[in-house]
C-alpha positions in Angstrom: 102.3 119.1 127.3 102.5 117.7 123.8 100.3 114.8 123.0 101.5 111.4 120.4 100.8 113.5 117.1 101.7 117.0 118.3 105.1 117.8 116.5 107.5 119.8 118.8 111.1 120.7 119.3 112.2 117.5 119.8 111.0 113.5 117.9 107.5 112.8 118.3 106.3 109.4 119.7 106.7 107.7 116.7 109.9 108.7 115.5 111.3 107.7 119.1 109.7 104.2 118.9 111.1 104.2 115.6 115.0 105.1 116.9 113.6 102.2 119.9 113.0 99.6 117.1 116.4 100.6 115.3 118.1 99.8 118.5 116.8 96.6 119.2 117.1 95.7 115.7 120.9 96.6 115.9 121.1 94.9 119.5 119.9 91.7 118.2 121.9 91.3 115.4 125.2 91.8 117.6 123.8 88.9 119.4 122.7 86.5 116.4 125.4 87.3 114.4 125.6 89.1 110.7 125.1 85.6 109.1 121.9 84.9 111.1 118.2 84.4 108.8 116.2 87.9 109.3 113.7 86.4 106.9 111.5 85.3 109.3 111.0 88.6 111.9 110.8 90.2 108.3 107.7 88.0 107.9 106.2 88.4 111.1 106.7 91.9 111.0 104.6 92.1 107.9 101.5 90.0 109.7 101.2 92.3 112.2 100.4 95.2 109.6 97.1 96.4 109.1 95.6 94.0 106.0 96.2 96.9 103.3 99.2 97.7 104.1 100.1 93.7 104.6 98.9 92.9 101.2 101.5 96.2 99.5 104.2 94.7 102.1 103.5 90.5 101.3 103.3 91.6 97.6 107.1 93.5 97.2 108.9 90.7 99.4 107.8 88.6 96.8 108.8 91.2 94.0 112.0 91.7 95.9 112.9 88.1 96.4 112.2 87.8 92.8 114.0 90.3 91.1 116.7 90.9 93.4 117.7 87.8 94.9 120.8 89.1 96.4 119.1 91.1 98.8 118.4 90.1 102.3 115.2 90.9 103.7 115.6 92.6 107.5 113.9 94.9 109.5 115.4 98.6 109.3 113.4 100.9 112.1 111.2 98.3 112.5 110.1 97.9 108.9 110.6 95.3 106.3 114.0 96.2 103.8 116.4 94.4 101.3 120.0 95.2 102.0 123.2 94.1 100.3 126.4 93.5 102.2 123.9 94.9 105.1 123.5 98.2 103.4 119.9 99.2 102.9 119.2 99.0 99.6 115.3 99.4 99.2 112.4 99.4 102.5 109.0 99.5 103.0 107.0 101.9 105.6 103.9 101.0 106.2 100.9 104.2 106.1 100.2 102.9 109.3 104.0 103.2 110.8 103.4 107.4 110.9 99.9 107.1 110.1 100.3 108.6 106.8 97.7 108.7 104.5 99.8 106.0 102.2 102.3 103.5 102.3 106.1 104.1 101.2 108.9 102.0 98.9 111.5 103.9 99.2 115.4 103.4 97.8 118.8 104.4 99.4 121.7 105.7 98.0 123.1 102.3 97.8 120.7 101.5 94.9 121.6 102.2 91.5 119.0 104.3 90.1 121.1 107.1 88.6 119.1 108.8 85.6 120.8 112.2 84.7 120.9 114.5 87.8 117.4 113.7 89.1 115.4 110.1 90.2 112.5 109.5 92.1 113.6 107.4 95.1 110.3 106.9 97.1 107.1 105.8 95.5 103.6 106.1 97.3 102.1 103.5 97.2 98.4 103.2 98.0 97.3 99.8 96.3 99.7 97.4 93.8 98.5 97.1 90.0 100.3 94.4 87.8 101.8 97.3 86.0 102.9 98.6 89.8 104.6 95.1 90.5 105.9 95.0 86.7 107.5 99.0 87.5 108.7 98.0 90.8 110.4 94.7 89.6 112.1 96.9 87.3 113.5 99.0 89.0 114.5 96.4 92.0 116.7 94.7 89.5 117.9 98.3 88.1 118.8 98.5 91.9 120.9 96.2 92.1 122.9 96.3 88.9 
């Protein structure tokens, strides 16, 4: 019998109460409407998070609302992201979230982060210097260019 962190055939516990959140995220919004604020379950989302990874997460959604002010904050599989037109464009995952040894800013393929045939498109992120926030203000406004 597999326990929560044994990985199998099939999802482990997380990823399915990840795929759980999605739904309910995508359930909700039907509801509510595509116009509706998500700014506050984005906030509430990030209290809940353990207080290192709440202080990366309270950090970028100020970097993000900064820099990229077109971007609407959401929750994505039950973690805070920005989207455009509702396409993810950037997303946090908390270490906590698959109990990874670090927390996760990642970028989709709607952001515009070309450079030659190769970018980085998720960053570890472990603790958030002012060069960090200055980097990731960067390239949140590259992002959306």
């Amino acid at each position: 019998m597999a326990t929560n962190t044994t990985r199998h055939e099939g999802f482990t516990e997380d990823e399915r109460g990840a795929m759980k959140e999605r739904a309910k995220e995508l359930k909700s919004a039907t509801r509510r409407g595509a116009k509706a604020d998500t700014e506050p379950e984005v906030l509430a989302k990030i209290a809940e998070m353990s207080d290192a990874d709440r202080a990366i997460a309270e950090r970028l959604h100020a970097i993000v609302k900064a820099n990229a002010p077109v971007l609407t904050p959401k929750l994505w599989y039950g973690m805070p992201a920005y989207a455009r037109d509702g396409k993810v464009v950037c997303f946090f995952q908390s270490a906590a979230k698959f109990k990874t040894r670090y927390a996760t800013l990642g970028f989709s393929d709607e952001a515009n982060l070309d450079d030659g045939t190769m970018w980085a498109a998720y960053f570890a992120l472990t603790e958030l210097t002012p060069a960090d926030e200055d980097r990731i203000g960067a390239l949140v406004k590259q992002a959306v260019s």
